[in-house]
Residue, then its C-alpha position, 0 to 999 in steps of 0.5 A: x563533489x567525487x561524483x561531479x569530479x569523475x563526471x567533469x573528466x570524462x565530458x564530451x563537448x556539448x551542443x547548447x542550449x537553444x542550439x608614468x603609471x598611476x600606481x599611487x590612485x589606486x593606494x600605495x598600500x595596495x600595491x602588489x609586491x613584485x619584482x622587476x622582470x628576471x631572466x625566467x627560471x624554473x621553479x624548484x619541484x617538491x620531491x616530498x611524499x604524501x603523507x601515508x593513507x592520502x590518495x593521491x591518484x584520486x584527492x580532488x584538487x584545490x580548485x575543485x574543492x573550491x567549486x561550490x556544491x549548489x548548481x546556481x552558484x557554481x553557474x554563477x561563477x562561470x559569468x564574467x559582467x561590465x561593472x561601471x560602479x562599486x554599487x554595480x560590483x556588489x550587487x554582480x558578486x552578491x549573485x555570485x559571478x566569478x569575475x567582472x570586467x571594468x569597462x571604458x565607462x567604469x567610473x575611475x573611484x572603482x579602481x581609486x577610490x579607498x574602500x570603495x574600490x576593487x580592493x576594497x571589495x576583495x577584503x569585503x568578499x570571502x572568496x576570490x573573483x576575477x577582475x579583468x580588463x581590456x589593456x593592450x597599450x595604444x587604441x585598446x587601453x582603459x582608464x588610462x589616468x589610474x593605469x599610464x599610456x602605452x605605446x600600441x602593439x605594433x611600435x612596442x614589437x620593434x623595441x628591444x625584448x627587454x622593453x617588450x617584457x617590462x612593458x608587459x611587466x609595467x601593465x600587470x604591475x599597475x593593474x595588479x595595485x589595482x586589483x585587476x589580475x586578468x589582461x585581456x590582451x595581447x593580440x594574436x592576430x595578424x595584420x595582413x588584410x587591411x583590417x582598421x579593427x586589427x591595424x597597429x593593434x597587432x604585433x606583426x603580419x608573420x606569426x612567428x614575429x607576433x608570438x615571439x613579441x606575444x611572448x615577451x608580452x605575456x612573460x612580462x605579465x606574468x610577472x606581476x601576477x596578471x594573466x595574459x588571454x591570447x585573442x581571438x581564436x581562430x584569428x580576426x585577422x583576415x575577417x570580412x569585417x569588425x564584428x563590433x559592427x556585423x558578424x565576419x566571415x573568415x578563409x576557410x578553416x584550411x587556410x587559417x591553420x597555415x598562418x593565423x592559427x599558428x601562434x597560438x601552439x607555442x604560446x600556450x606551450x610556454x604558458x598553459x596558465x594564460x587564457x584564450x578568448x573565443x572571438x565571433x567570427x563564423x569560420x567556414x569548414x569549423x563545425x555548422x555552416x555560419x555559426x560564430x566560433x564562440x557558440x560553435x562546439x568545434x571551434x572549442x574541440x579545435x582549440x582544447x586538442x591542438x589540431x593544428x599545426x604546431x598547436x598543443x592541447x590546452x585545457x585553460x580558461x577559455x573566455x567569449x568575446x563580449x556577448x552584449x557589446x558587440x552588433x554582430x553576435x546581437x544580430x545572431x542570438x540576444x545576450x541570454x542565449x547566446x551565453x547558454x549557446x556559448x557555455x553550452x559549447x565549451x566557454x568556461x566563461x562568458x563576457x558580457x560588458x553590460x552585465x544586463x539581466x545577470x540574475x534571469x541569465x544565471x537562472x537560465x542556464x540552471x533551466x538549461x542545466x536541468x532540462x538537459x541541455x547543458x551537462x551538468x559535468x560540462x558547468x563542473x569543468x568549466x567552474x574547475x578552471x575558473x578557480x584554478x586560473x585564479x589559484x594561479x595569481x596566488x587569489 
């Protein structure tokens, strides 16, 4: 563990590998304790000593000694698969991944159903997992039945900021009784270009209105134990395209940091626990000509070293776009490398909605590891901040 610890700190990023709420549906019982949204406060800071003889400089911390010791399960827990049933959840967690995605064809039992739900299988299993979900309110908002209807991003920004904050508050609080602890939302990208993919899903066309409302958002969020992911880094907004449909071309890096990059610095300075999910864009002057961002090595060094203007280094979770769902990142690379390509890159962990082949993809990026085209430290610090995320919503 000392060794993977030290090796995990010092990690350069690496090339890869083949280059109305419906709370009750989910039981009463299982609702999350929560309190309605407050003025935020600071927390009280602990001024206890260590106890005498313990190494504080140099103990390893909860989530790295939550990181398994064997390679294929600490790979496993970097996967992130679409489960549409509680026999589909099981068998993705008896391989050991660190989170599932329910997906818009998910059977509603796997939220609703008692003791064959997420809730249920979080008693099952003995060690905690993600559950994640795409929840923005208006066109992107699953299984509505179980979780209520929101208003899209766009009407929701023009409300008051206490509305803004408990909207965030009332989504977290619906999927957290669920079972649900990570929100694939909200948007960051600007509406400036006409995009149908972006539209009323965006806050705003200035960046500082959409991480102002983002920022409520994600509060509200964080108060009902849910964490928010900001998307899509480095900005979907001014794309030549939908990249569920084709791979999309960006301005130049040059350009994005001047308006689309912009929300992202102080939104991760306010909320360094959320995550950030990589989007497939090819963005030109960031790293190899025509490469996706989420398989491209300098989009992750741009995003994990803030450089760019108003940003700040980040070294949360950082989650693909899905790998399997989408035309644009097939047409690039099939599911099975571009998951080595990404992880291999800097994702922490890689999406893929179908949750296709998930034993030969594992197993594969322990070939790559092996055959030394993944470091081994770059698996370590990956699985490290997996864990902490989940620490961080009390999992």
């Amino acid at each position: 563990m000392r060794a993977r610890v030290v090796a995990a700190a010092l990690l350069a990023p690496a090339i890869a590998c083949v280059a109305a709420l419906g709370l009750a549906g989910c039981g009463e019982e299982d609702a999350v304790e929560t309190a309605a949204p407050a003025e935020s406060a600071q927390p009280a800071l602990s001024t206890q000593a260590a106890p005498e003889g313990v190494d504080t400089q140099h103990a390893p911390t909860p989530a790295q000694l939550r990181v398994p010791e064997d390679l294929r399960a600490r790979v496993a827990t970097l996967m992130v698969v679409g489960v549409a049933d509680y026999d589909q959840a099981r068998f993705a967690l008896d391989q050991g991944v660190g989170g599932v995605i329910i997906p818009s064809w998910a059977d509603p039992a796997l939220l609703t159903e008692p003791g064959r739900n997420i809730n249920a299988l979080r008693e099952e299993y003995q060690r905690p997992f993600s559950v994640a979900i795409d929840f923005e309110g208006g066109r992107v908002q699953r299984h509505t039945q179980v979780f209520g209807d929101f208003m899209p991003p766009r009407a929701l920004a023009g409300t008051p900021p206490e509305v803004i904050r408990g909207t965030g508050w009332d989504i977290g609080r619906s999927l957290r009784a669920c079972g649900v602890n990570v929100d694939y939302a909200p948007l960051l990208d600007l509406d400036v270009a006409g995009l149908d993919i972006v539209g009323d899903r965006s806050f705003n066309g200035n960046p500082d209105e959409v991480a102002r409302v983002a920022g409520l958002f994600s509060q509200g969020l964080i108060d009902a134990g849910v964490t928010p992911t900001f998307k899509h880094f480095p900005g979907h907004g001014r794309a030549s395209g939908d990249t569920h449909l084709q791979l999309a071309v960006t301005p130049p890096i040059d350009d994005l940091r001047g308006s689309d990059l912009r929300p992202y610095g102080p939104l991760l300075a306010a909320f360094p626990q959320a995550s950030v999910m990589m989007g497939h864009m090819i963005v030109p002057g960031l790293g190899p000509e025509g490469v996706p961002s989420s398989m491209n090595p300098e989009a992750y060094r741009l995003l994990r070293t803030g450089d760019y203007p108003g940003g700040v280094p980040f070294d949360g979770v950082v989650v693909t776009d899905d790998l399997s769902g989408m035309r644009g990142i097939l047409d690039y690379a099939p599911t099975m490398d571009a998951v080595a390509r990404a992880i291999g890159s800097g994702a922490d962990q890689a999406l893929w909605s179908s949750g296709a082949d998930l034993p030969r993809i594992i197993d594969h990026i322990v070939w790559c590891v092996q055959n030394g085209y993944i470091p081994e430290a770059r698996i370590d610090e990956a699985a490290m901040r997996v864990q902490q995320q989940l620490i961080s919503v009390g999992l």
